[in-house]
N, C-alpha and C positions, 0 to 999 in steps of 0.2 A: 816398721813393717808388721799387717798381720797376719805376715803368711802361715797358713797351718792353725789360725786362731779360729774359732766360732765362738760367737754368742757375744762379740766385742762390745764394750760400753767404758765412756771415758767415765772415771771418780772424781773429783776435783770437792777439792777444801774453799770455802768463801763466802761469802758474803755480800750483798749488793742495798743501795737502796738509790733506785731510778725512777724517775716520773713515770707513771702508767699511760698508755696512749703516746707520748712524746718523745722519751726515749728509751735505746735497747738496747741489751746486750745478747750477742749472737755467739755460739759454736759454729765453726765455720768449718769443711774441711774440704781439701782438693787431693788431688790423682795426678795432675798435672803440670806438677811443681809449681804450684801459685798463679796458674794462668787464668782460671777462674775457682771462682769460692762457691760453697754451696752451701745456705745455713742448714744445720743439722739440727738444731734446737735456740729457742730465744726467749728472755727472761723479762720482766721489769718487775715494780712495785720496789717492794721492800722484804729482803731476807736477812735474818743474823747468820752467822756463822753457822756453819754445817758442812754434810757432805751432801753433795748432789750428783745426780747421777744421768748419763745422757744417753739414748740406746746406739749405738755404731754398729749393729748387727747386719746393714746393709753393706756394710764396709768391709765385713770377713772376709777371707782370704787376699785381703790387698795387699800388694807390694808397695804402695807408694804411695800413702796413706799421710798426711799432714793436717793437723789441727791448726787452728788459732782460736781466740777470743777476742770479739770488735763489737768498740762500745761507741756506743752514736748519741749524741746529746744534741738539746736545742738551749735558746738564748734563755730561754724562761725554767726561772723555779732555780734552785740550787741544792745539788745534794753531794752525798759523799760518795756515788760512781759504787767501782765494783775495786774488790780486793780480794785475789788470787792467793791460798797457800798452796798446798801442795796437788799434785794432781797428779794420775797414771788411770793408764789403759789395760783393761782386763778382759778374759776370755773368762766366759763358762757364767 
């Protein structure tokens, strides 16, 4: 929940390396317990490790507030995808 939060933005640790144009990795998030998804932010190429940061500030004040991350690939090229450390939700 962010209720009583402003300025929300998810932090997440990781690193990706995805084909550009082909395929994506999305921040997705719903209000509606997972009935539908909305991406929030979307990724490809190549990153090492770091923090990245996503703005959620349309999301302040929500009570019912869910992230995920969804990675979409095609049959061409092969890479090493995305790899998630740790990650949290902050105000201000």
């Amino acid at each position: 929940s962010l209720k009583g939060m402003q300025g929300c933005k998810l932090l997440f640790e990781g690193k990706y390396s995805i084909e550009r144009e082909k395929d994506q990795l999305w921040v997705e998030a719903t209000q509606d317990g997972g009935k539908s998804w909305k991406a929030v932010q979307n990724f490809e190429g190549d990153q090492d490790w770091g923090i990245h940061q996503v703005d959620l500030s349309s999301y302040d004040n929500s009570a019912q507030l869910q992230l995920r991350f969804r990675l979409k690939t095609d049959a061409t090229g092969v890479r090493d995808g995305f790899f998630l450390g740790r990650a949290v939700v902050a105000a201000g």
